[in-house]
Each structure stands twice: as C-alpha cells, then as structure tokens.
C-alpha positions as CSV (number, residue, x, y, z in Angstrom):
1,X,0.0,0.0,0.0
2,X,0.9,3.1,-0.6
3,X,1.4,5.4,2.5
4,X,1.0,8.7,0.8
5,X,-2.1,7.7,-0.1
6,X,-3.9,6.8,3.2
7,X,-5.5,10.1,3.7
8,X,-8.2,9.1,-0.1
9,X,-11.0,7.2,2.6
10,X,-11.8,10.7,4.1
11,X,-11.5,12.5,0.8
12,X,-14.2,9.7,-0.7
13,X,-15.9,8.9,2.2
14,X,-16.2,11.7,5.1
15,X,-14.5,11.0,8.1
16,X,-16.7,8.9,10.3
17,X,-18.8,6.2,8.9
18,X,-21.9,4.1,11.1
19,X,-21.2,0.5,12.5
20,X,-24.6,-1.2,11.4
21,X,-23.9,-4.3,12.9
22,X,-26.2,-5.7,16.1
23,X,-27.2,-2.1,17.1
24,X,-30.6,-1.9,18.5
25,X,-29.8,1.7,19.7
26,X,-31.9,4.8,18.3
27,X,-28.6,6.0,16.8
28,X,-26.0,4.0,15.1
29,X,-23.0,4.1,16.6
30,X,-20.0,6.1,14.4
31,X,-16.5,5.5,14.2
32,X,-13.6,6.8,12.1
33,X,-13.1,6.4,8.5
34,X,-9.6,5.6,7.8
35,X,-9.7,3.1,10.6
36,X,-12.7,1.5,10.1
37,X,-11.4,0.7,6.1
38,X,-7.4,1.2,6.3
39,X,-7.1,-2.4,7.4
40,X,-8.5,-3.7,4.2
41,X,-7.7,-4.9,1.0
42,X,-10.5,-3.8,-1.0
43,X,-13.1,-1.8,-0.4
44,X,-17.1,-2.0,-1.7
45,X,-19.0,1.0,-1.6
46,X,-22.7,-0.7,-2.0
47,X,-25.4,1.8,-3.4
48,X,-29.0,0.4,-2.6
49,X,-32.2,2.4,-2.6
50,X,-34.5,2.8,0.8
51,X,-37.9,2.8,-0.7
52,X,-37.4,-0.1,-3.2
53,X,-35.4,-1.9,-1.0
54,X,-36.9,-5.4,-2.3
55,X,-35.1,-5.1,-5.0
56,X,-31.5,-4.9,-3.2
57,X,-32.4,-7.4,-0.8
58,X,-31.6,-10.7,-2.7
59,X,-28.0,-9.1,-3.7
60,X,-27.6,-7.6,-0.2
61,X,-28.1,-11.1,1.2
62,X,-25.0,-12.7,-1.4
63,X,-23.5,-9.4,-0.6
64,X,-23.5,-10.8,3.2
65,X,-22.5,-14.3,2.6
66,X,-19.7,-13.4,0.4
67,X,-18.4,-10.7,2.9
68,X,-18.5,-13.7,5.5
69,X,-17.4,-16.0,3.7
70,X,-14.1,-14.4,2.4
71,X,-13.4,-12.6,5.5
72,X,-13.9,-15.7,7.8
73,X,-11.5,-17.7,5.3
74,X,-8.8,-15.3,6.3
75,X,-6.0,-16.0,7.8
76,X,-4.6,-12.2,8.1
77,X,-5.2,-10.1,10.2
78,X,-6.1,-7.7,7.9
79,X,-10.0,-8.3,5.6
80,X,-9.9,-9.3,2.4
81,X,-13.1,-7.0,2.1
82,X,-14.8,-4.2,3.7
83,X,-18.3,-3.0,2.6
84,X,-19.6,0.8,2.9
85,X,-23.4,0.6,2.4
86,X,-24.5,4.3,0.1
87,X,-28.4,4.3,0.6
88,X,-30.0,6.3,-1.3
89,X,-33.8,7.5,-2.1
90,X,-35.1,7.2,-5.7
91,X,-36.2,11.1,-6.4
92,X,-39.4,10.9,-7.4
93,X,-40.9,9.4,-4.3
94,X,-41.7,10.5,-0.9
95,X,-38.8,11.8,0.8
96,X,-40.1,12.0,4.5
97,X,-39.5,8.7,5.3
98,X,-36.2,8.1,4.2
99,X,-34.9,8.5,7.6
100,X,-36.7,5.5,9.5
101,X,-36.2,3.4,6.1
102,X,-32.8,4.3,6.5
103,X,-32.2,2.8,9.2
104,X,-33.9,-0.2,8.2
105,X,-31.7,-0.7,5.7
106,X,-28.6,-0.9,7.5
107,X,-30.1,-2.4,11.1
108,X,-28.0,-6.4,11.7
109,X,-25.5,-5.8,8.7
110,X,-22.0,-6.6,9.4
111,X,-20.2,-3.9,7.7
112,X,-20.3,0.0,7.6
113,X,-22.4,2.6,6.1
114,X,-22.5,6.4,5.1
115,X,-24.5,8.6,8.0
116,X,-27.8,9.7,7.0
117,X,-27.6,13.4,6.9
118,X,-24.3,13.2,4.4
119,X,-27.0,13.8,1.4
120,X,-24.2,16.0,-0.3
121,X,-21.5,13.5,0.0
122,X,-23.6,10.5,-1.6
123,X,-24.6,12.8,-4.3
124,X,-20.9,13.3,-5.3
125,X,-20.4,9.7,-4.8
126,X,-23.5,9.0,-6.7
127,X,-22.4,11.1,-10.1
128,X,-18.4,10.3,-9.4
129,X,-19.5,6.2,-10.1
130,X,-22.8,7.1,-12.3
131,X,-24.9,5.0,-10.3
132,X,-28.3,4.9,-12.0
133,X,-31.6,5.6,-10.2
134,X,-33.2,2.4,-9.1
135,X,-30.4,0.2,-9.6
136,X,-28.3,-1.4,-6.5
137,X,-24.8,-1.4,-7.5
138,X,-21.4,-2.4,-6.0
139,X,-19.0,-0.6,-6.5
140,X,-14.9,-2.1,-6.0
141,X,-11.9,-0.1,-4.5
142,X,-8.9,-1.3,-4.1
143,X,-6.3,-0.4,-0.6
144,X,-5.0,3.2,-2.8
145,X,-8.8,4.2,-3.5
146,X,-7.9,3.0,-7.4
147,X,-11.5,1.8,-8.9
148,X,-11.5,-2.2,-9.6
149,X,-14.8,-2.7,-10.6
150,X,-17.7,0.1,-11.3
151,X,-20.8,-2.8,-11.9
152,X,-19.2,-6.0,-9.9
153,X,-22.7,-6.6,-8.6
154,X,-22.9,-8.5,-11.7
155,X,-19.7,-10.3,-11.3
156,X,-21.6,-11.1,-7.7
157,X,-24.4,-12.9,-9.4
158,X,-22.4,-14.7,-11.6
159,X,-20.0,-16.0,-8.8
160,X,-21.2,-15.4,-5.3
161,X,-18.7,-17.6,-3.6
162,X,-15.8,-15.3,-4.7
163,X,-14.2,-18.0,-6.5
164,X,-12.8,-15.0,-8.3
165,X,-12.9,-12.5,-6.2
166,X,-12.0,-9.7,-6.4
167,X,-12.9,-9.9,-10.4
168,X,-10.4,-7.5,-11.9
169,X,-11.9,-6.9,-15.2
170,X,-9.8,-8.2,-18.6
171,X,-8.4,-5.1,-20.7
172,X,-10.5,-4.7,-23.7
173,X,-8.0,-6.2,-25.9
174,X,-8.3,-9.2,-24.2
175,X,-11.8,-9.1,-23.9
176,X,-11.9,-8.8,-27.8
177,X,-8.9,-11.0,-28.7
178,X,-11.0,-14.2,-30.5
179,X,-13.8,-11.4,-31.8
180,X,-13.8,-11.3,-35.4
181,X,-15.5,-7.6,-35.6
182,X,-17.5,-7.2,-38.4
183,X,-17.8,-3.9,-41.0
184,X,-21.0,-2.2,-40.5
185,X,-22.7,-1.4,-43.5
186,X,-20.7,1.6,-45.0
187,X,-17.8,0.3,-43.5
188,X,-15.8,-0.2,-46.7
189,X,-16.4,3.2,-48.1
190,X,-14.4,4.8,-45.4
191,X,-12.3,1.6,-45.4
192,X,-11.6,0.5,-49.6
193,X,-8.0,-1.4,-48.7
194,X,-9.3,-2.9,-45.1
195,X,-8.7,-6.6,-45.0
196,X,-12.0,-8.9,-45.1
197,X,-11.4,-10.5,-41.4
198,X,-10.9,-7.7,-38.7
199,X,-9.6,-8.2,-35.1
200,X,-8.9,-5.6,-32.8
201,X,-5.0,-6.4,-32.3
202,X,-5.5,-5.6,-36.6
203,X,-7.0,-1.9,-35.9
204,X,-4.0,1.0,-36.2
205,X,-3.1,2.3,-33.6
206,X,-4.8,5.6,-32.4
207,X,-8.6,7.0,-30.7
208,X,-10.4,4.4,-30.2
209,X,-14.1,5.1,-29.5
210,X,-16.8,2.3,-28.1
211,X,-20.2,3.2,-29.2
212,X,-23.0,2.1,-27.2
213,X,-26.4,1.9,-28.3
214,X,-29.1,0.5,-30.1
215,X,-32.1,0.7,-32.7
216,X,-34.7,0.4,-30.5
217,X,-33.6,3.8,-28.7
218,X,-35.0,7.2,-29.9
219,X,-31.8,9.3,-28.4
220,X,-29.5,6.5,-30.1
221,X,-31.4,7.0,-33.5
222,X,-30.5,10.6,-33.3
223,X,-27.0,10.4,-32.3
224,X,-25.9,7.7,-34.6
225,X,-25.9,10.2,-37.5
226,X,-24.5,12.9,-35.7
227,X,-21.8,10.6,-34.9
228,X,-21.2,9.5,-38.1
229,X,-20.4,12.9,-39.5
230,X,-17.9,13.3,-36.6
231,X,-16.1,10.4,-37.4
232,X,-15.4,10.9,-41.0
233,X,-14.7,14.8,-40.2
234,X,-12.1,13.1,-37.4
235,X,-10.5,10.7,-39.9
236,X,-9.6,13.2,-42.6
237,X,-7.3,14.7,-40.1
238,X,-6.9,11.3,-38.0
239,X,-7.2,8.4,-40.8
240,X,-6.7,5.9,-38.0
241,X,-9.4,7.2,-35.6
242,X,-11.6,3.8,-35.5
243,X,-15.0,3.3,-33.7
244,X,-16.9,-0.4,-32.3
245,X,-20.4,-0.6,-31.8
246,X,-21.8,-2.7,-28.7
247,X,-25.2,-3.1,-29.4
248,X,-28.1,-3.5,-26.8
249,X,-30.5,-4.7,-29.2
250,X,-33.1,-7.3,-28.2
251,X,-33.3,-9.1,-31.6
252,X,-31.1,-9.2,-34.5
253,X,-33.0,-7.8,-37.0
254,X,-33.1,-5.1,-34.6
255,X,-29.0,-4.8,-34.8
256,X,-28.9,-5.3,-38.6
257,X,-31.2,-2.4,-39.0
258,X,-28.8,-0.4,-37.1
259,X,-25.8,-1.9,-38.5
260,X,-26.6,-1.1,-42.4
261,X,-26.2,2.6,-41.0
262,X,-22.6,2.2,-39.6
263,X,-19.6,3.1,-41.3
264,X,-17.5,1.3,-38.1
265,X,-16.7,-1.5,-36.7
266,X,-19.0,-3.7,-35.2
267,X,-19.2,-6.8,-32.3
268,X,-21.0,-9.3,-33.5
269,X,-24.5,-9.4,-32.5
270,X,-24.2,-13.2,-31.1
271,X,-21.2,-12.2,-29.4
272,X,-23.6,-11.7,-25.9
273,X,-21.0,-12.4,-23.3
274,X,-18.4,-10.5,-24.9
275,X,-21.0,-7.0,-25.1
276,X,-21.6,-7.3,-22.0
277,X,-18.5,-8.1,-20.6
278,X,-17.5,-4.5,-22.7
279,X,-20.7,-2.6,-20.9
280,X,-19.4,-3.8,-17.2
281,X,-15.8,-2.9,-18.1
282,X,-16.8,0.5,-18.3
283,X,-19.7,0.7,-16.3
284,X,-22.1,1.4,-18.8
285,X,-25.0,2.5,-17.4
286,X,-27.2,4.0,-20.5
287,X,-27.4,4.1,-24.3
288,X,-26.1,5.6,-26.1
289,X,-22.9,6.1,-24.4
290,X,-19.6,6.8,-26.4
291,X,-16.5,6.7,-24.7
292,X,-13.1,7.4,-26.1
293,X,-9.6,5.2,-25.4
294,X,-6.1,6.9,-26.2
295,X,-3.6,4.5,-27.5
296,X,-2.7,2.7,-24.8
297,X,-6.1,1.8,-23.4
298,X,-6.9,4.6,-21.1
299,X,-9.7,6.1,-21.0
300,X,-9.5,9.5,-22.3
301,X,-13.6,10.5,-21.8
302,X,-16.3,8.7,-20.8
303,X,-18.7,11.2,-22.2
304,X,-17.5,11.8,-25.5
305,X,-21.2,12.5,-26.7
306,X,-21.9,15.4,-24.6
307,X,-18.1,16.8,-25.9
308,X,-19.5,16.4,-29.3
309,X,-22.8,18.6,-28.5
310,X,-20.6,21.0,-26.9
311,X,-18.0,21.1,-29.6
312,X,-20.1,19.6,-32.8
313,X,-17.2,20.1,-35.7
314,X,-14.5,18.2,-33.2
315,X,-12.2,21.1,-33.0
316,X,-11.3,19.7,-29.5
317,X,-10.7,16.1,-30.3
318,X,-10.5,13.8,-28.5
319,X,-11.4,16.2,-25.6
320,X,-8.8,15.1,-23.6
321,X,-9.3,16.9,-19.6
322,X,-7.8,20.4,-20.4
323,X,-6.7,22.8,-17.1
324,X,-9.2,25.5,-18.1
325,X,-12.9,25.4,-20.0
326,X,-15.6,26.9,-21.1
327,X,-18.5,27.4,-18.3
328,X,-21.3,25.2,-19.9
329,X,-24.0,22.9,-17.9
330,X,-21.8,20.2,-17.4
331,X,-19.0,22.3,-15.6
332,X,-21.4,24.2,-13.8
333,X,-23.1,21.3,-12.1
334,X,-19.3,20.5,-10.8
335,X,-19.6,23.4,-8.9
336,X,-21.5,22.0,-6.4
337,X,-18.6,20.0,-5.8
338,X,-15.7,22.1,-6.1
339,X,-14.8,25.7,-6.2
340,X,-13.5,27.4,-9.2
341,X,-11.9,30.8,-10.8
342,X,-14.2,32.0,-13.2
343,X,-13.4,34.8,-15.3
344,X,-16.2,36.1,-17.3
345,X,-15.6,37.5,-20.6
346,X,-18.1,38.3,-23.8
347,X,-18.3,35.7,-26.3
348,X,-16.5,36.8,-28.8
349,X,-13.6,34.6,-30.1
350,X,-10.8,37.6,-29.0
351,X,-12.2,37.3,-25.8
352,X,-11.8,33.4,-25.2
353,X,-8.3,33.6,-26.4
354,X,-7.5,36.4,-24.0
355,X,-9.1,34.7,-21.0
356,X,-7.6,31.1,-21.6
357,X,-4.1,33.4,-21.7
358,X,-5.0,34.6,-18.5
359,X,-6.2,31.9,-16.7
360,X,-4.1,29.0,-18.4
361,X,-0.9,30.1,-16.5
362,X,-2.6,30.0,-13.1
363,X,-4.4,26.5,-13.9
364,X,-0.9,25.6,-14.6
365,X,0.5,26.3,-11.8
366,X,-2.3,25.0,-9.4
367,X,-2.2,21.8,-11.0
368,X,2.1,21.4,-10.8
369,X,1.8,22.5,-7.3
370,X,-0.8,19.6,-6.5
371,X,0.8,17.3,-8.7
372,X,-2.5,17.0,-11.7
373,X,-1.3,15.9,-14.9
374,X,-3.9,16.0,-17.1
375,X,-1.4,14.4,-20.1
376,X,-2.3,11.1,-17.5
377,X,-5.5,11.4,-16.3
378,X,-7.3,8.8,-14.7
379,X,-11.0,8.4,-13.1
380,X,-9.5,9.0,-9.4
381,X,-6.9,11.5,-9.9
382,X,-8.7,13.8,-7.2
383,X,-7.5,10.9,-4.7
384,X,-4.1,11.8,-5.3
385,X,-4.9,15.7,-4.5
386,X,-3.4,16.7,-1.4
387,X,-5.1,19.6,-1.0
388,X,-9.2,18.9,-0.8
389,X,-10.5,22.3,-2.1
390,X,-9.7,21.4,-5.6
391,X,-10.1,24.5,-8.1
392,X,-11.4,24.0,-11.5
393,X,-10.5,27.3,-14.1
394,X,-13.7,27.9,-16.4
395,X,-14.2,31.1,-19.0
396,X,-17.8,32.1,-18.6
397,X,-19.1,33.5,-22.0
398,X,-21.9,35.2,-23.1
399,X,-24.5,32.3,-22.2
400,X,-27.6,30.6,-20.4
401,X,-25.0,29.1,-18.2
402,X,-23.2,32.2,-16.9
403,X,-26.8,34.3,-16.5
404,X,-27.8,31.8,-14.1
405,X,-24.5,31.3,-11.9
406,X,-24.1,35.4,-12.1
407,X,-28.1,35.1,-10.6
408,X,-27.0,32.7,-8.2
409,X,-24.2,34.7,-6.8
410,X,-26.0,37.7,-7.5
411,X,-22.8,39.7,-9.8
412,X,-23.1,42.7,-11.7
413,X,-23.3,42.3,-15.5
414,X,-19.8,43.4,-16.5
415,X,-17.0,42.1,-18.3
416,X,-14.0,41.4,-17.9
417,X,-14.5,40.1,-14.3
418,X,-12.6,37.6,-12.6
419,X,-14.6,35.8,-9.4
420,X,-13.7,33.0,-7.1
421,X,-16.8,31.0,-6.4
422,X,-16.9,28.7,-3.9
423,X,-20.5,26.7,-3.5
424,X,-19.6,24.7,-1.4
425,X,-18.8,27.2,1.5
426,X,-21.4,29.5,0.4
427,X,-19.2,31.9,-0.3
428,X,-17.4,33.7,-3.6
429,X,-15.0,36.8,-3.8
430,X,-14.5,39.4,-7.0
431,X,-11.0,40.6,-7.9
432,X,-11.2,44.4,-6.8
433,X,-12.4,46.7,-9.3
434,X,-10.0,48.7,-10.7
435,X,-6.7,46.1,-11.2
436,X,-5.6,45.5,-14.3
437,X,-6.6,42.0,-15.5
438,X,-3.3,40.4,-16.8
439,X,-1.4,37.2,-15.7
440,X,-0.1,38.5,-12.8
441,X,-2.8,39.5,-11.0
442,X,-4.7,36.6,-12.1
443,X,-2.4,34.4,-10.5
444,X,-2.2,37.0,-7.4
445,X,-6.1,36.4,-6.8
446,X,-6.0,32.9,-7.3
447,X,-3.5,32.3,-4.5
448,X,-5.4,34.6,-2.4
449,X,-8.5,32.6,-3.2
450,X,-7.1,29.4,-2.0
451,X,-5.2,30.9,1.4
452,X,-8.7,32.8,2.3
453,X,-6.8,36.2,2.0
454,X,-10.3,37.5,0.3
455,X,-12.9,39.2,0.9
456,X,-15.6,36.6,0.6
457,X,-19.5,37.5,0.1
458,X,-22.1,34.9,1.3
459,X,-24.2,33.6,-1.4
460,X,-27.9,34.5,-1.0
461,X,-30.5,31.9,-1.0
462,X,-27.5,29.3,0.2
C-alpha cells in the first residue's frame, strides 16, 4: 500500500462512517473512517435504494454471505473485504420517510455505512461512479482508492462464492482478442483497402471510440448520425481514428437495422457475453454512451457524446481533460462539488483567447503545485490531491449558463470580471475593481482565493 495515499478514505468517504452491525440503539454508533477501512484490501461502496429496498435485498443477502465467507476464510489479520453501504432514495418518491427506512436498511448488517444526513457527499459519490436511479450497485476499491470494478454486482451474481474474487476486469483487448469484428454497412467506403477479417490487435493504432447503443432507442437514433459525420470529419485529419459498436438490441434484426447505418466496426451481435462483458468494463450505465480510449487503453472520456454537443465540428478532439474550460452545464453542475476561478468574458472569439491566456498560467501552476497531470488522467486522480479544495478554471461566455450562476451569486453584469466562487462554503469573492486583469494579477487572486486572503460574500438563497 501506498502510504502517501492513506488520507483518499476521508477524501471519498467523510470522516466517520456508522457500525450497522447488532445495534438496537436509536442512533448507530460512528466511528472513524480511515480506521474502520485502512485495514482492508478492498473496499465495496454498495449503493442500494431505501424505498425499493426489495429489489436490493436478494444481492444484499449474497453481498452478506460473500463478505462472510471471504473474511472468515482469512488468515490475516487484515480483511480481504470491507463494505460501505451508500443508501440512497429514488427522487421521485416521498422523501419524508427516508430517515426510519434508512435505518432499516442498515439495522443487523456486518459492515459500515455512510450517516444519513451526508445527502451531499452521496450525491458526489452517486455522479463520481454514475450510479443509475433504481439500480443497486457495488461498486470495488482497491487499498490506494484506485476503482476495480464500477458494476461488480454482476460479477456477484455470476460468482457469489468469490471463487474470483475480487474480479479484476480483462483489458479490452483481451476481452476482444478471439472477436472477429465485423464492417457495418458503410464500412468499406471509409475503409476501400481494409482486410476482409478484422480483429482488434489488426485496428491502427490511435482513438479508439466504443459506441453504445441500439435501434430500438429514440436518443440512439438521433445520435448515430450525428456521430457519423464526426467520425469521417475526425478521420480526414486522423485516418486511424476507429470506432466499435456494442449493441443493446433485443433481436437481431433489430441490430442489422442499425448496422446497415454504420460506417465502423461492429461486435457481432451473437457475441452476448463479450458485449456485456465490454458494458461492465466500463460501467455502462445508458445508451447511447460513447467513450473514447487513447492509444494505450486509457480512457480519455467517458462522455465523448456530450463533448461532441458542446464542440459539434470536433475542434477539440478527442477532448482530452484540459486545465481550463468553457463554463457550460456540465461544468457548472461540478460546482456543487468544487470551487472554481471564473473569469467572465463576452463571447466573442478575442475574448476566449484572451481569457484562456490569462487563466491558463494560473491552472498551470495550481495543478504542478498539487501534482495533476492531465497528459495522464485517470477516473480517481482527485485521490491523489493533497489539498481537498480542488479548483477547476472555467471562462464564462456570453450564455444561459453564466446568466444563471451570475443570478445565483447575484454579480453585476460586467465584463472582464474575474470571481472566485466557492459553492460549497457559500461563499465567492470578485478581484477588486480597478486592477488590471493580466497574468499576474490573475495568479495574485487565485493564490489569495485558496489561502482565504479575500474578501468573501455569502451567497444569498445558500
């Protein structure tokens, strides 16, 4: 284990957690984070769901024998697994009893759970491992906080002794090593000297994007299309940019419907196992999903079809995380999460430039003094953040996204204007009026920001 990296269970997790285990007490009794879990070679967050909780309890009851049985068989001292129960309440329901149902929940268990009231901190978790509404789902962590397994409630099912436990998942090329891909149905057109019998060790090397989806779903219909012109407009510049379909369709006429549209490669549709082996890889958890892999099998996005809404001619391909962007939706939702430097400019082309060239230097330097390299980003790079209040850099332009944050903080309509916002403290702070805007006084604010040498505003209606 790493010992620079003990401090990641109260980054993920808060610092105390409940004992659930043969409590009959009101409250559950709380203990500390990193001790509870530091003595543990892998770690399962378990997300279940209060008011459907008859859904979760035929996997929480393997869940129990398998934690039992694997601990018990131990002959360290230290657990072969320790389980952090998330419960959650599905949104559109009653909320007013989640408290006593709760409790319920967790009331005999063996292991640990999150405390009620951390709603914020199970939100985070809850969008960090895209858990989907209604669906229990275990999620694996190894003893550095590095993600094993984002769906190994599957893996559960299939093998609930933990014959194969802790189920690392194959790399893809593995997965696909026997697959004979086959062209879809344009294929050739893009492809005229392509060889007849296609494996993925054959592909160039280069992008590679997985593309899930399927005919019988109206947003997949609509994308496919879209994403067709984006990979022909990517492999004029990028001939060896290549994409593989994983299809979710229930028949397959259903798939060769699809198929006939496709200028990419495609798994076969009687390849079952392998698809879905491919969907719990990545933790697919809707269609259609398009994720992009750099060329040694990394993921580089896992959301590659909201990049191409934001950025539909693929100027910024393959999207690869970048120390400053553009304030949209998706980057103001993070907010709630973490604070950021915004600097607000009109949205005029001049005026991006200018603020990436101010704000670029300072994201620079934030990120080498924490030790962020986005050249080798991975899913939990935050882990590896020493310092919690990680700042994100956005340029707020001329949109929908930047009236409603300015409403939110309640800022006057000017630009240039540089702010510190920090949601989750309530708080933000404006650069004086009056200072030049330049480099150097970026970079003065921004270490201001983070030592709390500002004048900070609460943010109404917080």
């Amino acid at each position: 284990m790493n010992p620079n990296k003990h401090k990641w269970h109260e980054r993920l997790l808060g610092k105390q957690l409940l004992k659930c285990c043969n409590s009959d007490s009101i409250d559950l009794p709380l203990c500390s984070t990193s001790e509870a879990i530091g003595n543990s070679n892998v770690i399962g967050l378990y997300f279940c769901f209060a008011n459907i909780n008859s859904k979760s309890d035929d996997l929480t009851g393997k869940l129990r024998n398998l934690y039992e049985k694997l601990n018990s068989d131990n002959n360290s001292d230290r657990k072969r697994i320790e389980i952090v129960q998330v419960v959650l309440w599905v949104n559109n329901d009653v909320y007013s009893d989640f408290q006593s149902s709760h409790r319920e929940c967790l009331l005999g268990l063996p292991w640990l759970a999150l405390p009620f009231d951390e709603i914020e901190l199970k939100a985070r978790l809850s969008r960090r491992y895209r858990i989907k509404s209604g669906v229990p789902t275990l999620v694996l962590i190894d003893e550095d906080g590095a993600t094993i397994s984002v769906s190994a409630q599957d893996k559960l099912l299939e093998d609930p002794y933990g014959v194969n436990f802790p189920w690392r998942p194959r790399p893809v090329d593995q997965v696909l090593k026997d697959v004979a891909l086959l062209p879809g149905g344009t294929f050739y057109k893009e492809h005229p000297n392509t060889m007849q019998d296609i494996h993925y060790k054959d592909i160039p090397a280069g992008i590679k994007g997985f593309y899930f989806s399927a005919n019988w779903c109206p947003p997949c219909r609509a994308f496919t299309p879209q994403l067709s012109d984006m990979y022909k407009l990517v492999r004029k510049k990028e001939p060896n940019f290549e994409i593989i379909f994983i299809s979710s369709d229930r028949s397959p006429q259903s798939f060769n419907t699809i198929v006939e549209t496709m200028p990419w490669l495609v798994v076969p549709f009687q390849q079952s196992a392998v698809r879905a082996e491919l969907a719990q890889l990545y933790g697919i958890r809707g269609i259609p999903t398009l994720l992009l892999l750099d060329t040694n099998g990394h993921v580089i996005t896992m959301d590659a079809r909201t990049e191409l809404a934001e950025d539909p001619l693929a100027q910024n391909f393959p999207w690869k995380p970048r120390a400053v962007n553009i304030l949209t939706e998706r980057y103001a939702a993070k907010l709630q999460e973490f604070p950021a430097i915004v600097l607000f400019v009109d949205g005029e082309e001049t005026e991006l430039h200018f603020a990436e060239s101010i704000l670029t230097p300072a994201a620079d330097a934030y990120y080498k003094k924490h030790n962020i390299n986005f050249n080798s980003f991975q899913e939990d790079f935050l882990l590896s953040v020493e310092n919690e209040n990680y700042l994100q850099f956005l340029v707020g332009l001329d949109s929908e996204t930047s009236d409603i944050l300015r409403d939110l903080i309640g800022l006057d309509d000017v630009v240039p204007l540089l702010v510190g916002v920090d949601i989750p403290n309530r708080r933000f702070a404006v650069m004086e009026y009056g200072i030049e805007l330049n480099v150097d006084s970026c970079s003065d604010f921004v270490d201001k920001f983070q030592n709390g040498n500002v004048e900070f505003v609460g943010i109404k209606g917080q």
